[in-house]
MDAnalysis code that builds the backbone (N, CA, C; Angstrom):
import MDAnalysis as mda
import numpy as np

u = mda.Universe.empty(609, n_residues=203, atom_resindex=np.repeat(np.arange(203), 3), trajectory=True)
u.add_TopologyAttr("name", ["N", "CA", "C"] * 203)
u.add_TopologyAttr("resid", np.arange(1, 204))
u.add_TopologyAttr("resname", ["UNK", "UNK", "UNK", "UNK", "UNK", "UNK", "UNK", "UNK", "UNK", "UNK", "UNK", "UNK", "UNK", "UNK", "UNK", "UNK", "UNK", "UNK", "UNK", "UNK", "UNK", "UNK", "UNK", "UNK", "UNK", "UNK", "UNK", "UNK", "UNK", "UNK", "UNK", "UNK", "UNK", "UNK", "UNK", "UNK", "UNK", "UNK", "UNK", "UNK", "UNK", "UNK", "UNK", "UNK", "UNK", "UNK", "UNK", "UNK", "UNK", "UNK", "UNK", "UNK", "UNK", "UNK", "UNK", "UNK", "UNK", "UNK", "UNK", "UNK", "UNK", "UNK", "UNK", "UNK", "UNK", "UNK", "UNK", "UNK", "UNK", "UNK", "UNK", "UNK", "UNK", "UNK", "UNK", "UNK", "UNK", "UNK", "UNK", "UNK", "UNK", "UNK", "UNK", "UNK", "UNK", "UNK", "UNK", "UNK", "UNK", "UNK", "UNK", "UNK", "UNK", "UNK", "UNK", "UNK", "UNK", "UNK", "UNK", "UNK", "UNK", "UNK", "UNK", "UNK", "UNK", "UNK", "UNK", "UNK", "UNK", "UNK", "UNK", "UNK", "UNK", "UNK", "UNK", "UNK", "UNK", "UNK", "UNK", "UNK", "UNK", "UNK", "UNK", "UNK", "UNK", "UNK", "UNK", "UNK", "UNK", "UNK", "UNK", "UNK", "UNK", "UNK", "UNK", "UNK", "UNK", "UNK", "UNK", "UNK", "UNK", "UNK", "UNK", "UNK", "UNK", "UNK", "UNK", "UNK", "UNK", "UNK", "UNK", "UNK", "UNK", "UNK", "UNK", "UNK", "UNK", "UNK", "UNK", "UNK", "UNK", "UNK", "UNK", "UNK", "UNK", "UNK", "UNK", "UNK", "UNK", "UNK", "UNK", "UNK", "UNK", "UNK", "UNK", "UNK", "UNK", "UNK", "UNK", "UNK", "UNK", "UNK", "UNK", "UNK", "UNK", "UNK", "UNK", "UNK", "UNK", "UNK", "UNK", "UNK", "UNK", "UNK", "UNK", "UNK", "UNK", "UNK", "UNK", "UNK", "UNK", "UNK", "UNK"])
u.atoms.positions = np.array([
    [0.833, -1.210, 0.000],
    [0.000, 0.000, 0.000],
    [0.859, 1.249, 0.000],
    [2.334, 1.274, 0.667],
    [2.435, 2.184, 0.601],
    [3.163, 2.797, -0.124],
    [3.817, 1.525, -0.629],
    [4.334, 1.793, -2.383],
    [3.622, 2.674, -2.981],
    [2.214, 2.106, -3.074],
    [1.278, 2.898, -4.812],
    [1.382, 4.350, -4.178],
    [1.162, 4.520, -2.688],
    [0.710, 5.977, -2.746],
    [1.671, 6.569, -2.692],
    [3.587, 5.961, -2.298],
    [4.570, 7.163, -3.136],
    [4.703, 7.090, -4.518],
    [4.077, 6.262, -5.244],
    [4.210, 6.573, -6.475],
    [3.221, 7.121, -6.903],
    [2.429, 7.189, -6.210],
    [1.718, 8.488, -6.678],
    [1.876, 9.688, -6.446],
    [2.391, 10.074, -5.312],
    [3.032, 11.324, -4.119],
    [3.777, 11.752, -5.946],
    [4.800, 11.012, -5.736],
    [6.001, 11.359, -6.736],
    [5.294, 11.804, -7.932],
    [4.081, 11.102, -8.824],
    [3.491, 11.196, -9.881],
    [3.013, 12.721, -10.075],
    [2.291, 12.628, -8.387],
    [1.318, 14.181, -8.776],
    [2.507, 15.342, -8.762],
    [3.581, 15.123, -7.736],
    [4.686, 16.439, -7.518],
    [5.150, 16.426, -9.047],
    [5.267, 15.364, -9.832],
    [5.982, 15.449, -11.214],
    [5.222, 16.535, -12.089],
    [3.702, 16.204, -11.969],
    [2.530, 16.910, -12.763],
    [2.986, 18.688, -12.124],
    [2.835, 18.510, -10.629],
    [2.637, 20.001, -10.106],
    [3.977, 20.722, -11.315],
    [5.229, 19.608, -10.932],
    [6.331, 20.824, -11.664],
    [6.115, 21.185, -12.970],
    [5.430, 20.201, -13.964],
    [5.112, 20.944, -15.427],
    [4.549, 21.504, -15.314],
    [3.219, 21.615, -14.312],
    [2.582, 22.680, -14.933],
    [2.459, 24.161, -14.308],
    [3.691, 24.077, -13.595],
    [3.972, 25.337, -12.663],
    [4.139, 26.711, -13.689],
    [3.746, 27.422, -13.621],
    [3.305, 28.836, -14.612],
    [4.689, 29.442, -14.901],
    [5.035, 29.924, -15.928],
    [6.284, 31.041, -16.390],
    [5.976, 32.775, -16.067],
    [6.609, 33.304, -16.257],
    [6.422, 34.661, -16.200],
    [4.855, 35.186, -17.117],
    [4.038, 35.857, -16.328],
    [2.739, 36.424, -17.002],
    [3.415, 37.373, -18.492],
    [1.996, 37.126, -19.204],
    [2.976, 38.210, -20.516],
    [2.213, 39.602, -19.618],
    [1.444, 39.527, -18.496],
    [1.199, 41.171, -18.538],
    [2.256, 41.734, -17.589],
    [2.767, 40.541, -16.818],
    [4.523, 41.217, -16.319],
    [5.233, 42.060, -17.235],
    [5.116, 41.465, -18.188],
    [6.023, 41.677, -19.283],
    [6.024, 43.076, -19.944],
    [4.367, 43.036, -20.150],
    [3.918, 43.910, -21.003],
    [4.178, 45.420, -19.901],
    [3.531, 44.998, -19.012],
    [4.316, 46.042, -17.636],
    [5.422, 46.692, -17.597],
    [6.481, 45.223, -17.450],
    [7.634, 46.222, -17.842],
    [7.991, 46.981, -18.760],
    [7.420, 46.594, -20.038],
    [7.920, 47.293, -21.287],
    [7.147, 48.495, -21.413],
    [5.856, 48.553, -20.505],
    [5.659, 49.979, -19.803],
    [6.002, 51.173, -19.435],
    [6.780, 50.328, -18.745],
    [7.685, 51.328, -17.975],
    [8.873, 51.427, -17.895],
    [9.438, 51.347, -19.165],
    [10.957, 51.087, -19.826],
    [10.625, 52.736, -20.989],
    [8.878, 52.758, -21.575],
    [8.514, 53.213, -21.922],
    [8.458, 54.927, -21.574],
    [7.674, 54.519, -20.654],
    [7.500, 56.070, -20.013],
    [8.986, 56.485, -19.369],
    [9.526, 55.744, -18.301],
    [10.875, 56.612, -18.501],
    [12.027, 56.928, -19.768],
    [11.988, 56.573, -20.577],
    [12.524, 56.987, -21.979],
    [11.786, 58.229, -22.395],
    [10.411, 58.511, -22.185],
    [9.526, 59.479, -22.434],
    [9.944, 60.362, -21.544],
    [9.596, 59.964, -20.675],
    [10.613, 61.216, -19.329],
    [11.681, 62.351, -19.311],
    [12.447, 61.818, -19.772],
    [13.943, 61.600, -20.334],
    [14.101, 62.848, -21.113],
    [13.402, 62.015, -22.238],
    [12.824, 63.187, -23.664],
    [12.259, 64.460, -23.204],
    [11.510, 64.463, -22.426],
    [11.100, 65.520, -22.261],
    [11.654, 66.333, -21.332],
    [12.129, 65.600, -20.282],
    [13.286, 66.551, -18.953],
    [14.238, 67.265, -19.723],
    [14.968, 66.464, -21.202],
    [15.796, 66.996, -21.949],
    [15.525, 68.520, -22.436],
    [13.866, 68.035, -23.109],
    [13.517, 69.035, -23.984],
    [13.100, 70.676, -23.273],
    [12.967, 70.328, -22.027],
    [12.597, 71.420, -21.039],
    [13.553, 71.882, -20.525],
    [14.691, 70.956, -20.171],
    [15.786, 71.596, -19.482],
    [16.469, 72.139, -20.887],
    [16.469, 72.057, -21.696],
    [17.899, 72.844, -22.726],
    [17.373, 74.333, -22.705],
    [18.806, 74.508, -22.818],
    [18.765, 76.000, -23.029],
    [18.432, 76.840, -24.103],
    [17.637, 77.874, -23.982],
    [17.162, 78.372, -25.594],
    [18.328, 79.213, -25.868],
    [18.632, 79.176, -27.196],
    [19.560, 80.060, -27.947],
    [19.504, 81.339, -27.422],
    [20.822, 81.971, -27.333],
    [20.967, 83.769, -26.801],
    [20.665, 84.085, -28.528],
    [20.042, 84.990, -28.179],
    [19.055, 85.832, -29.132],
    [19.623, 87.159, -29.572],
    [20.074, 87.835, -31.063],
    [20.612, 88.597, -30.817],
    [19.538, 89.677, -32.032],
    [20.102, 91.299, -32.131],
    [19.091, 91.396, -33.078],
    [20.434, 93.121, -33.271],
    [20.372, 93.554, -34.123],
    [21.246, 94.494, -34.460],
    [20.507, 95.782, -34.420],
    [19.225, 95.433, -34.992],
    [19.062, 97.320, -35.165],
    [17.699, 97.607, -34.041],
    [17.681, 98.641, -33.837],
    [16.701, 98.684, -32.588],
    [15.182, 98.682, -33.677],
    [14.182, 97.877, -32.369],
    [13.355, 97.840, -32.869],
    [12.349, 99.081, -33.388],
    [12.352, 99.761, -32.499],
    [11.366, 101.273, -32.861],
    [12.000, 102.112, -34.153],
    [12.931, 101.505, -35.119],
    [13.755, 102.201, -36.067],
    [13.213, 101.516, -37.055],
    [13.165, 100.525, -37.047],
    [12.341, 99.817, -37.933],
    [10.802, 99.898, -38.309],
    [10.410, 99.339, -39.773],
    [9.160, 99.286, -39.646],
    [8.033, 98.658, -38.937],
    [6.946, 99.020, -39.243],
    [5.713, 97.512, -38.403],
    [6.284, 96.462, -39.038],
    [6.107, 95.275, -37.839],
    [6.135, 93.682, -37.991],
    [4.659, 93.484, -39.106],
    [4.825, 93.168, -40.015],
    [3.528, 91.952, -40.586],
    [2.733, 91.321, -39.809],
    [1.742, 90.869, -40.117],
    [0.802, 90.225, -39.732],
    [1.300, 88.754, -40.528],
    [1.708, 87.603, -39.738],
    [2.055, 86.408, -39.757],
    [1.637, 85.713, -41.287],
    [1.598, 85.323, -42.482],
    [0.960, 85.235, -43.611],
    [1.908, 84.006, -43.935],
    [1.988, 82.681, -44.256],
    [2.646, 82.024, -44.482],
    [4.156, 81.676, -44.056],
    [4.159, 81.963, -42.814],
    [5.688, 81.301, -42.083],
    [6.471, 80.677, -42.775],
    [7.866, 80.921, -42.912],
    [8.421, 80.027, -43.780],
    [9.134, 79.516, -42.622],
    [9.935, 78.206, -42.981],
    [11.242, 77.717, -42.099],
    [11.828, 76.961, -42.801],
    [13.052, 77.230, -43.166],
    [13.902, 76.991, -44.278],
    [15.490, 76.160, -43.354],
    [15.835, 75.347, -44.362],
    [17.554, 74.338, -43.607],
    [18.027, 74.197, -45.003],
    [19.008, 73.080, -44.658],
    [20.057, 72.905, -45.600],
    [18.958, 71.694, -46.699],
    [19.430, 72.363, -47.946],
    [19.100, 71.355, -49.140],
    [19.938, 71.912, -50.333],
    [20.583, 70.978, -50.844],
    [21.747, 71.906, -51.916],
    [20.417, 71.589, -53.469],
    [19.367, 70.724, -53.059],
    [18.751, 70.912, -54.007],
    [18.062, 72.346, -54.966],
    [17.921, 73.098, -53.789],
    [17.022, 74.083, -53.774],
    [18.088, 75.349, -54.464],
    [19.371, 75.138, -53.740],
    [20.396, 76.356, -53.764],
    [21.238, 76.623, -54.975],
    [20.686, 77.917, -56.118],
    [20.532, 77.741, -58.039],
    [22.000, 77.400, -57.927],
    [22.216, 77.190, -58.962],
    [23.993, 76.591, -59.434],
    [24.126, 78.132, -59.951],
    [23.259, 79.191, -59.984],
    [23.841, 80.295, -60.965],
    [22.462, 81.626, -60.269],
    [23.505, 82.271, -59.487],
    [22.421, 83.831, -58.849],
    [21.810, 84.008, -59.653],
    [20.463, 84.452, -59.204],
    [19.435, 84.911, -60.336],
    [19.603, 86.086, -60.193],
    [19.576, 86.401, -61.785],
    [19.936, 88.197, -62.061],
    [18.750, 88.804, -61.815],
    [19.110, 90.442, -61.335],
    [18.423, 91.488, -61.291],
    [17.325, 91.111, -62.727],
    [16.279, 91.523, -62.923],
    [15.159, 91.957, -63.746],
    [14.619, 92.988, -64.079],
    [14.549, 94.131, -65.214],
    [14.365, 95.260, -65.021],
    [12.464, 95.297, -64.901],
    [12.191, 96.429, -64.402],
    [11.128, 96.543, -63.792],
    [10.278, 96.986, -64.863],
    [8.702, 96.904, -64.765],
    [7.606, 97.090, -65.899],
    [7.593, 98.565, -65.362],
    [7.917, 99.235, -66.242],
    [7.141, 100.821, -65.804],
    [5.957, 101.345, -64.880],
    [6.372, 102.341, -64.363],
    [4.564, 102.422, -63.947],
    [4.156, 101.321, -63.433],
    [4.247, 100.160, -62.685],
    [3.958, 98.982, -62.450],
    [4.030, 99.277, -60.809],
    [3.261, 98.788, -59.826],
    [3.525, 98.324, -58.013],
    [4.735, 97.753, -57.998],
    [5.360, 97.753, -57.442],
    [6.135, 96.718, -57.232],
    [6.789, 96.384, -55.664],
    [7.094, 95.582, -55.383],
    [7.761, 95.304, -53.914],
    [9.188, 95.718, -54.157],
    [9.694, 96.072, -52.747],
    [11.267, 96.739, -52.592],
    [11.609, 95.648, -51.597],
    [12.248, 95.471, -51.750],
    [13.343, 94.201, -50.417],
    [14.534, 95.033, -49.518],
    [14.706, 95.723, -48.532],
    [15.475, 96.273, -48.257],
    [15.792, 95.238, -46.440],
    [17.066, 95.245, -46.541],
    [17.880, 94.522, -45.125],
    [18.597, 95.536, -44.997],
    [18.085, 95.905, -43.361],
    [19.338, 96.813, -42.913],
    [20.243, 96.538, -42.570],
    [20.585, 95.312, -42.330],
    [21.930, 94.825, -42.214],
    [21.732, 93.350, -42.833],
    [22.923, 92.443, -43.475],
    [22.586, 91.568, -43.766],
    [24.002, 90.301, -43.709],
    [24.566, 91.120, -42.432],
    [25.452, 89.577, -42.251],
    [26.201, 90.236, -40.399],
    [26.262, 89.305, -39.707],
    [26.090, 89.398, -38.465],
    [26.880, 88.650, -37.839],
    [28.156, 88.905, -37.248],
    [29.488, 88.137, -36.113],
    [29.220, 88.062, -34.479],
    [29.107, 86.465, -34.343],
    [28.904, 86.558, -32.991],
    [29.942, 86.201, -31.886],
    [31.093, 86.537, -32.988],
    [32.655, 86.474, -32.117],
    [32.749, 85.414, -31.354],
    [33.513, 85.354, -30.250],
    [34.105, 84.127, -30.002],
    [32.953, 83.304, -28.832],
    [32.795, 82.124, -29.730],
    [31.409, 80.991, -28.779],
    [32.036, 79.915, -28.328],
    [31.254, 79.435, -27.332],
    [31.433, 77.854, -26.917],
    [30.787, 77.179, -28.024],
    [30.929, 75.934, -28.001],
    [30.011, 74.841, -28.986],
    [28.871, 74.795, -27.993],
    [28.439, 75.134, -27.151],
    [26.817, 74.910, -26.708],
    [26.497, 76.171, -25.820],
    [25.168, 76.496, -25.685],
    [24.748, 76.262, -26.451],
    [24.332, 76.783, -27.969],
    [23.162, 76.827, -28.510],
    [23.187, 77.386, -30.097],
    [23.020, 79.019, -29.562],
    [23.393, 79.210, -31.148],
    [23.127, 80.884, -30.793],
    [21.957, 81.493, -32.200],
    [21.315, 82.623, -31.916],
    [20.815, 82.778, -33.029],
    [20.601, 84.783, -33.167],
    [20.317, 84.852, -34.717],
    [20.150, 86.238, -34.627],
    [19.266, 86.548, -35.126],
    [18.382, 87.653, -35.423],
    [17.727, 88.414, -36.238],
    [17.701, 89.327, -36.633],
    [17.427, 88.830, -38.386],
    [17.384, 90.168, -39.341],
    [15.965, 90.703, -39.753],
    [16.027, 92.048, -40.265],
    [14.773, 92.544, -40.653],
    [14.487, 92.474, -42.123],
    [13.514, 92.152, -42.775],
    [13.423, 92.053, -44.187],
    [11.967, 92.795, -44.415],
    [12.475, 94.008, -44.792],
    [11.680, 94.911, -45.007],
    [11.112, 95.330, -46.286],
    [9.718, 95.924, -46.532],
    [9.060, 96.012, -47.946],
    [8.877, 97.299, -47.811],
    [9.469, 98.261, -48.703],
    [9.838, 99.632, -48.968],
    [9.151, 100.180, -50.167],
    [9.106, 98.969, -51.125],
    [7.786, 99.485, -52.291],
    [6.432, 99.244, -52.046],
    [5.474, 99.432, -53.053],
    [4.239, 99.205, -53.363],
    [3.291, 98.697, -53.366],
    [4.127, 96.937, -53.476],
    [3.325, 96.127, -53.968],
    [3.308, 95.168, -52.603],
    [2.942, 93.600, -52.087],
    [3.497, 92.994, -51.328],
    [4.789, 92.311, -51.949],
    [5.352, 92.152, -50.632],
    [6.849, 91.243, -51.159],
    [6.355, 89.754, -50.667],
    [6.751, 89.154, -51.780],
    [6.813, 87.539, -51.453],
    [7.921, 86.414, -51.596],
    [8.328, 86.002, -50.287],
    [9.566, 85.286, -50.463],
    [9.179, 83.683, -50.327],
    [10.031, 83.379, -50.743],
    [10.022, 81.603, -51.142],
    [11.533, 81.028, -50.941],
    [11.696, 79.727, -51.401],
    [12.872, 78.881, -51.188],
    [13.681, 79.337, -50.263],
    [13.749, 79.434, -48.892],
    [14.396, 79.973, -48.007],
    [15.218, 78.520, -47.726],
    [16.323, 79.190, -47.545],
    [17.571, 78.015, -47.432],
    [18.390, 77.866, -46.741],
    [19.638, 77.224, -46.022],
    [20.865, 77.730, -45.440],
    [21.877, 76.622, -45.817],
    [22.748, 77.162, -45.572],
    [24.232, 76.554, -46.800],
    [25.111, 75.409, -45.711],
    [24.264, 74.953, -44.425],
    [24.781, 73.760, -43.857],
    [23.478, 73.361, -42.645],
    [23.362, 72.101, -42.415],
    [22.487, 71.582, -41.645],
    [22.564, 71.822, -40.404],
    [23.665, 73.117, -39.704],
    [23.592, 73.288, -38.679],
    [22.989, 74.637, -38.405],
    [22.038, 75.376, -39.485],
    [21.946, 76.430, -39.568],
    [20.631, 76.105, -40.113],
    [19.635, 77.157, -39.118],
    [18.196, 77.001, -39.644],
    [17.420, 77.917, -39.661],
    [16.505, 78.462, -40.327],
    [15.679, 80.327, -40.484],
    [14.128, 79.987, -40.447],
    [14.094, 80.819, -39.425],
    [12.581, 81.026, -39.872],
    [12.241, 82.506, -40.015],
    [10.590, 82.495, -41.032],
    [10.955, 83.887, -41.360],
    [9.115, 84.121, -40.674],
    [9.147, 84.915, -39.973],
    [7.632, 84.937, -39.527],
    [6.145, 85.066, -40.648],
    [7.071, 85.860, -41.639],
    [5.616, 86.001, -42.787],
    [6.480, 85.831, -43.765],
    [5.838, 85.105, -45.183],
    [6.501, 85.286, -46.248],
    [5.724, 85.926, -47.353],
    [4.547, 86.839, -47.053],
    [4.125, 88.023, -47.488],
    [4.395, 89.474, -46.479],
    [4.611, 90.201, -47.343],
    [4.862, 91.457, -46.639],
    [4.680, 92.484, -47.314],
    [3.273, 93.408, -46.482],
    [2.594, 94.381, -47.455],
    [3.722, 95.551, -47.427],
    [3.367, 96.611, -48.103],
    [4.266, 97.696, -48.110],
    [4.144, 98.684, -47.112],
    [5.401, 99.056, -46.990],
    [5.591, 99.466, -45.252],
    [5.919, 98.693, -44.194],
    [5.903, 97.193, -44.117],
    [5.728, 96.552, -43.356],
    [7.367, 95.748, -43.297],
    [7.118, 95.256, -42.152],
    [8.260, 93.780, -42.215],
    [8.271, 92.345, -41.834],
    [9.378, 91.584, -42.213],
    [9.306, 89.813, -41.551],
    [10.319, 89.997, -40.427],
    [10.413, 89.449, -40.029],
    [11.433, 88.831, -39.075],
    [12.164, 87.679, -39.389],
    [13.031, 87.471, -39.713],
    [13.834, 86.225, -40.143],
    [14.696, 85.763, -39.031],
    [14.539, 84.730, -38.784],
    [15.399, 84.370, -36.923],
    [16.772, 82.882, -37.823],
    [17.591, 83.721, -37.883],
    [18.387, 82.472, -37.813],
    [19.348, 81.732, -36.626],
    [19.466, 80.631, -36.955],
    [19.682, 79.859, -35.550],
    [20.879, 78.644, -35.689],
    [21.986, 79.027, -35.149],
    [23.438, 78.467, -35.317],
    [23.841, 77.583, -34.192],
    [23.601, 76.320, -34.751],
    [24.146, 75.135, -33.804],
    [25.322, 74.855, -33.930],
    [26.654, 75.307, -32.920],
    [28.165, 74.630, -33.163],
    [27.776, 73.220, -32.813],
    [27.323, 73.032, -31.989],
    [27.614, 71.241, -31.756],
    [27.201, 70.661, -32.512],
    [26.504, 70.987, -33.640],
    [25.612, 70.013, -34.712],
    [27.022, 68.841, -35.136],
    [27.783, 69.330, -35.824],
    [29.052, 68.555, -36.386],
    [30.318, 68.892, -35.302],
    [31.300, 68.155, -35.389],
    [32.361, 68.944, -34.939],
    [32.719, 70.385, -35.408],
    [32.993, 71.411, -34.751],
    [33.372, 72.654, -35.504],
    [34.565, 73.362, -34.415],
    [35.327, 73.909, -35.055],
    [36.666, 74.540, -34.188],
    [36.861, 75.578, -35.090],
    [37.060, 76.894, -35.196],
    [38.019, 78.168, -35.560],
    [36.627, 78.801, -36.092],
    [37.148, 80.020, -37.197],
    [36.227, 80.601, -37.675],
    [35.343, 79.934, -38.473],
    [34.155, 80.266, -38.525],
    [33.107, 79.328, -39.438],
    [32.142, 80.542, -40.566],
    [31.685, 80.224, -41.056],
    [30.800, 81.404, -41.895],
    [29.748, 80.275, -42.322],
    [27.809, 81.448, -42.034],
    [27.011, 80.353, -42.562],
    [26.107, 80.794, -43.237],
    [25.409, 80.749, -44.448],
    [24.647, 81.896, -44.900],
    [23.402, 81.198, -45.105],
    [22.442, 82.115, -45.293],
    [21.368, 81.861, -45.752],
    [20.605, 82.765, -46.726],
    [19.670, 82.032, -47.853],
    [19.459, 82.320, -48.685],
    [17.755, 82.514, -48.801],
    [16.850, 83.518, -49.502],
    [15.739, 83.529, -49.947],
    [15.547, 84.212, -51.548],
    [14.713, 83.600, -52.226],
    [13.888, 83.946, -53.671],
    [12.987, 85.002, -52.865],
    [12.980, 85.846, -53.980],
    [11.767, 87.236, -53.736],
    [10.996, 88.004, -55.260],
    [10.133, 88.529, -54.877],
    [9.264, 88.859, -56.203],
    [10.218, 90.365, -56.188],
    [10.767, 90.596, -55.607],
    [11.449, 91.898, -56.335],
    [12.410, 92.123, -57.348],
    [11.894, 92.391, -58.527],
    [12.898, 92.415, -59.873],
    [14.344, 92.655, -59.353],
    [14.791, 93.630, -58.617],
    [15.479, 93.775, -58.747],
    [16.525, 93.342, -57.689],
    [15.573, 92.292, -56.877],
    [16.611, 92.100, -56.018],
    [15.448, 90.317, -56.034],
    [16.207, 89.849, -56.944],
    [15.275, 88.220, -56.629],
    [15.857, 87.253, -55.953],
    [17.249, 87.494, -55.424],
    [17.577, 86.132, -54.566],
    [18.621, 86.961, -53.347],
    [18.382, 87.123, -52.333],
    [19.065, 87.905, -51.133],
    [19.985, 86.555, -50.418],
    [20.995, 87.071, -50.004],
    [22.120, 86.388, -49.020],
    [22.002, 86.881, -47.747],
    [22.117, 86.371, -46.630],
    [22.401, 86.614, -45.069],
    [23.562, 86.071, -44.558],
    [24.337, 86.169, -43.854],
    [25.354, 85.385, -43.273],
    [25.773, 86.067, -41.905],
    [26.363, 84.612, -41.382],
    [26.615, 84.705, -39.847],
    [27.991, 84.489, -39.743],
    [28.584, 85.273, -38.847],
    [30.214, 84.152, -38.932],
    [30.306, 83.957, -37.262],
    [31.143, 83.105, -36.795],
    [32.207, 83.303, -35.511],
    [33.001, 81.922, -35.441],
    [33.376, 82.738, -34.246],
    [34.766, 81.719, -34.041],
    [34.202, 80.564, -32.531],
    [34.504, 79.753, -33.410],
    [33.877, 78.495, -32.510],
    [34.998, 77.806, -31.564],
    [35.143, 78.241, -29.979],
    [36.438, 77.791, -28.937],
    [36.364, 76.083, -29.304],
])
């Protein structure tokens, strides 16, 4: 008798161990939860803690004209697609015709000697001095560490954009003097493709 019932003792403990359970998948799914949200965390502690670019701007504001009313934002980076193999020439103007004026009161800007972090950025004024509205397009910049936005890319007459460009040294390695420009198309005959540029010296 008391044979059968350790071999059974033994039989059922054999059964208990197969069919003893593995890890739940909602353990699992749990953890990968919360592997989740702190990676999200992270991202965002990052994105809150960085520092915003020192902001620079050359000409005082009350010298300038009115800001525009916001009309198609542009924000323009590096694409060598966009950037002509050949300046587009002046166009002479239709007589007697409206026309838009493109005038920059300044249009290239040194922010002398920087650390690589963090970015720095400046702003120029792109002002409409004729008639008509000014309308800019293909806004560009001549390396991926350099990026513009321009608040309106209509601008009635009298009025202005704001163009904010924004210079990341740490993007690539960078050491000594650097130069970075940026580029926009405009309906003004006589001025249809404008240059901006930034330089400094990167410690």
């Amino acid at each position: 008798m008391s044979k059968k019932r350790t071999g059974a003792t033994v039989r059922a403990g054999h059964r208990s161990r197969r069919s003893a359970p593995g890890a739940s998948p909602l353990v699992w799914l749990g953890a990968m939860a919360i592997i989740i949200l702190v990676v999200a965390g992270l991202n965002v502690w990052q994105t809150v803690s960085a520092e915003p670019p020192v902001t620079t701007r050359t000409e005082d504001v009350t010298a300038l004209l009115p800001l525009a009313e916001g009309r198609r934002p542009l924000t323009g980076g590096h694409d060598m697609a966009r950037i002509p193999r050949q300046t587009p020439a002046p166009q002479p103007a239709p007589e007697g015709a409206d026309l838009p004026l493109v005038e920059l009161p300044s249009v290239e800007y040194d922010f002398g000697t920087i650390p690589p972090d963090p970015e720095v950025a400046h702003v120029f004024a792109v002002q409409n001095r004729g008639s008509a509205d000014l309308e800019i397009w293909n806004l560009v910049t001549s390396c991926g560490c350099t990026t513009a936005e321009l608040s309106s890319s209509v601008i009635p007459p009298g009025q202005r954009a704001d163009l904010l460009v924004t210079f990341d040294p740490d993007f690539h390695p960078t050491e000594g003097e650097v130069t970075r420009l940026v580029w926009f198309a405009t309906n003004d005959p006589a001025q249809p493709w404008v240059e901006v540029r930034l330089s400094a010296a990167v410690e």
